[in-house]
C-alpha positions in Angstrom: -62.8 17.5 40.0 -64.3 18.2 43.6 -67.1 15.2 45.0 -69.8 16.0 46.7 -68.2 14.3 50.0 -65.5 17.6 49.5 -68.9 20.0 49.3 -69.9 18.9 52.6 -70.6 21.3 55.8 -68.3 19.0 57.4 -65.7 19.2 55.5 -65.2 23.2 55.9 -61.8 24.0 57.7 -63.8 25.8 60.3 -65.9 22.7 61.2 -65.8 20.8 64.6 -64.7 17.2 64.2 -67.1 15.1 66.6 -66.3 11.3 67.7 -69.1 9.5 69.2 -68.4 6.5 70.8 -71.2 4.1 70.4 -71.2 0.6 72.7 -72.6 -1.7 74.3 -72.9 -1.9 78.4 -69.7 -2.4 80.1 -67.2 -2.6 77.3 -65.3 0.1 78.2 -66.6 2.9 76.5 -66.6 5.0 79.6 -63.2 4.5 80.1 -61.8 5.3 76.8 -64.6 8.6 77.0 -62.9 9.3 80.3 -59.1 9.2 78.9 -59.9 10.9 75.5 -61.4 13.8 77.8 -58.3 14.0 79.8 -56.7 16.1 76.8 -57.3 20.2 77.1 -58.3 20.0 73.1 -61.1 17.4 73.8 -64.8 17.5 75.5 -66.0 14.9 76.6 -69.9 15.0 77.0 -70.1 11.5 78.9 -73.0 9.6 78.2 -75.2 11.5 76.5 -78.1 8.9 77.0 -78.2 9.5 80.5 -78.7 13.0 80.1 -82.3 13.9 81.1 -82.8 11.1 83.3 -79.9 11.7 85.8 -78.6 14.9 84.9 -81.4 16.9 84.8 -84.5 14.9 86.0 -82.7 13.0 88.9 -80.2 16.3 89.2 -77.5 14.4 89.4 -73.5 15.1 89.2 -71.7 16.3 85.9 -68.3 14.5 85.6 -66.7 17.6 87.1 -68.4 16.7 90.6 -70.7 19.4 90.4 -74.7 19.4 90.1 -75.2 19.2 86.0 -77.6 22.7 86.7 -74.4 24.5 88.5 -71.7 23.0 86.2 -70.1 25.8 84.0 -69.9 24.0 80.9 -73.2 22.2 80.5 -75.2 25.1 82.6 -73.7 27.4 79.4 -75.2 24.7 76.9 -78.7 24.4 78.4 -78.6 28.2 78.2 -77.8 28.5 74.7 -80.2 25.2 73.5 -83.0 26.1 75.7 -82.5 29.6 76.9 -82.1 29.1 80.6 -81.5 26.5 82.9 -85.2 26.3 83.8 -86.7 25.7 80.8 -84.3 23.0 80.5 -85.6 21.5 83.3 -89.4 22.1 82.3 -88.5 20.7 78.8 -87.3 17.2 81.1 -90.1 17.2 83.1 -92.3 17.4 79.8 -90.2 14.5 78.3 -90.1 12.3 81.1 -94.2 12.3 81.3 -93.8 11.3 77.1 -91.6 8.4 78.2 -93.2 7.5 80.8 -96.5 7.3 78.4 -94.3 5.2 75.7 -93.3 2.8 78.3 -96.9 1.9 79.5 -97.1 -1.8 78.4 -99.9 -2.1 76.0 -103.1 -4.4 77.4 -101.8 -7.2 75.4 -98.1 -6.8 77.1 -99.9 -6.8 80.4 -101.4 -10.0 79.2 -98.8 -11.6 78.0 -96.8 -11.0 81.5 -99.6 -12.2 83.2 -99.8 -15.8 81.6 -103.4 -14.2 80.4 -102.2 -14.4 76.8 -99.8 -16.2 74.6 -97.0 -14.5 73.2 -97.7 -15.4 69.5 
């Protein structure tokens, strides 16, 4: 009798199997991403938290060396998410004024920083 863990999209035969490697700062997680991507069957997206902020906002470099923007690979995934490179960028510059908004300390915050307040 088949469980519903067999029914799963994931389980399909034709599925992708994904391992994300979650960790804390400087445990060696970029390492192990760095050797697991050495092997022609894997990809390895690097850290994917760092995305927008480097990679697209601050235009940094892809692990390949090149520009995120002109690398082959992610330039063919910002294609297919957003449609073009641009609107990938236009879709970071819109995030980056939402963070920006949801890390404005609050007045209290401010006040708390500033010996104006008590923490409690």
């Amino acid at each position: 009798m088949p469980s519903r863990f067999d029914e799963h999209p994931a389980r399909r035969e034709d599925a992708t199997p994904v391992l994300i490697i979650g960790a804390t700062r400087r445990c060696g997680s970029r390492l192990l991403d760095r050797i697991l991507g050495q092997h022609p069957a894997v990809f390895a997206a690097g850290e994917l938290n760092r995305l927008w902020e480097f990679g697209l906002r601050g235009r940094g470099p892809c692990g390949c060396g090149a520009a995120l923007i002109e690398c082959p690979v992610w330039g063919q995934i910002l294609e297919q998410v957003y449609g073009s490179v641009a609107a990938a960028l236009e879709a970071a510059a819109g995030n980056e004024a939402s963070e920006r908004l949801l890390r404005t300390p609050t007045s209290r915050e401010r006040w708390v920083r500033d010996g104006r307040a008590s923490s409690t």
